[in-house]
C-alpha positions in Angstrom: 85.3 84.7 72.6 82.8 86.1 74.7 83.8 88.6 78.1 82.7 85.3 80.3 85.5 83.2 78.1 88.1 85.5 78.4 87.5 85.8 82.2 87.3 82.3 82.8 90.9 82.2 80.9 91.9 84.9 83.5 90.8 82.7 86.6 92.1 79.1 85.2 95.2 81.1 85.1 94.9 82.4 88.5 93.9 78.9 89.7 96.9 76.9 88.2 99.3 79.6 89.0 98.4 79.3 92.9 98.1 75.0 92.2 101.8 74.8 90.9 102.9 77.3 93.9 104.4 79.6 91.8 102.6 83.1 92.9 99.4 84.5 94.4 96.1 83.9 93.2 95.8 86.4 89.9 96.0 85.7 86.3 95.3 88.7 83.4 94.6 88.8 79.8 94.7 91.6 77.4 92.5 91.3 74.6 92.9 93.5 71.0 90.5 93.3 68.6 88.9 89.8 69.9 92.2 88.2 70.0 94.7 87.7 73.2 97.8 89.6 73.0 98.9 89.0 76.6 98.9 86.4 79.5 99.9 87.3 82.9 100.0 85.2 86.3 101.3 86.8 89.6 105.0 85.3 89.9 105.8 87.3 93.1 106.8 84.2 94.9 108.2 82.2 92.2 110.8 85.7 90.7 110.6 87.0 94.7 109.8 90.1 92.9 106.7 91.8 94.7 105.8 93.6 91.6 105.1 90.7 89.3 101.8 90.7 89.3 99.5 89.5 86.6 98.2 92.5 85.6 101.8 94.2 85.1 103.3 91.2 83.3 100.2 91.1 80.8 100.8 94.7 80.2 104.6 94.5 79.5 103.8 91.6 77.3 101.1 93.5 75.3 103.0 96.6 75.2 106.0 94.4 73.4 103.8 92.3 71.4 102.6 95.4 69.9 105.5 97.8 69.9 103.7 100.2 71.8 103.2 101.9 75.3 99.5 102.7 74.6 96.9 100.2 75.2 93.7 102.0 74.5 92.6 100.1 72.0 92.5 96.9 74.6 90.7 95.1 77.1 92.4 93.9 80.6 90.5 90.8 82.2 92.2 90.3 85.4 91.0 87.7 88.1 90.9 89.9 90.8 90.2 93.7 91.3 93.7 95.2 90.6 96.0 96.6 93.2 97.2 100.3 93.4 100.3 99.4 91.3 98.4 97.9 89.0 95.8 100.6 88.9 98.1 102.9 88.5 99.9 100.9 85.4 96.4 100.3 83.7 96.1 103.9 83.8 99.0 104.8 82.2 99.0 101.9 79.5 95.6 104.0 79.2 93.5 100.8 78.8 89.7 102.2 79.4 88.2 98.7 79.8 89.2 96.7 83.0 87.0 93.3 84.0 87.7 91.5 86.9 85.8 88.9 89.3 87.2 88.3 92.9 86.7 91.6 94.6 89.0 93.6 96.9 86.4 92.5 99.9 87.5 89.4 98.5 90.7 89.5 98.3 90.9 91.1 101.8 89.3 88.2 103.4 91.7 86.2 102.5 94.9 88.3 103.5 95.3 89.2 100.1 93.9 93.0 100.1 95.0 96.2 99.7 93.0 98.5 101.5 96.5 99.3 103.3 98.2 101.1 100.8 95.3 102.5 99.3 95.0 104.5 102.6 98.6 105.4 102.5 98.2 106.8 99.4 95.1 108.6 99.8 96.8 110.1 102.9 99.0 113.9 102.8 102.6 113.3 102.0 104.0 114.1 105.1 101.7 111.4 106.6 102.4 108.5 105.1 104.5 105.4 107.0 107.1 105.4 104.1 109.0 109.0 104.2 109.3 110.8 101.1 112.7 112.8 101.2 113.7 115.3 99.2 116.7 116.1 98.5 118.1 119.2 96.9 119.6 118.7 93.4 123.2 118.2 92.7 124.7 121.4 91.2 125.7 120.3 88.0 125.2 120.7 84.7 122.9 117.4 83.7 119.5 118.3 83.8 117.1 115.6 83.0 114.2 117.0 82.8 115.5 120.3 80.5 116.9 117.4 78.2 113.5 115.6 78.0 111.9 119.3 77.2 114.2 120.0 74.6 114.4 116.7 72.9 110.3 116.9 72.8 109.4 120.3 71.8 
């Protein structure tokens, strides 16, 4: 299949998803080797879970399909241009390929955008509308992260 195919896949997917009611207007596929691995629509309103989103189901799917966390040797074909979460999940699945068709402009036209949080994000901690508290560490003697060092050196 050619790029066009597989991103007409990711918008028929997009397009019944939003027909049958059961998410927002986004459909993904994750492509290894010229074959599909992964299928994602946005089930947000469907699981009431605001972080199904196409993109992130196609990538769990891939990642169990082939027993792996690393995606680098895939292509993403998502409907729309992906949303910070998403982004930042594409990242670390470290796919280096990313299509997509409706754009953010797009997608903000239609009350759909995220130009919101990108601004949050892009903003100093102490700035941001959602607080960021730290707190001070228990004293005790269960240290995560020295755990995770030691069991990786």
């Amino acid at each position: 299949m050619s790029h066009e195919e597989y991103m007409k896949l990711a918008i028929e997917l997009a397009y019944d998803n939003t027909k049958n009611k059961n998410g927002k207007p986004f459909g993904a596929v994750i492509v290894k080797d010229g074959e599909i691995v992964a299928k994602g629509v946005n089930d947000v309103l469907k699981t009431h879970d605001p972080t199904a989103h196409a993109e992130l189901l196609a990538i769990r799917q891939a990642c169990r399909t082939l027993g792996t966390p690393d995606l680098s040797d895939c292509e993403l074909y998502a409907s729309g241009e992906p949303c910070p979460m998403c982004l930042s999940a594409i990242y670390w699945a470290n796919l280096k390929h990313v299509y997509f068709s409706y754009t953010a402009q797009e997608e903000e036209e239609i009350g759909l955008g995220t130009k919101y949080v990108y601004q949050e994000i892009a903003l100093p901690i102490e700035q941001r509308d959602i607080k960021l508290i730290k707190l001070d560490k228990y004293p005790n003697e269960k240290n995560p992260f020295a755990l995770w060092e030691e069991k990786n050196k």
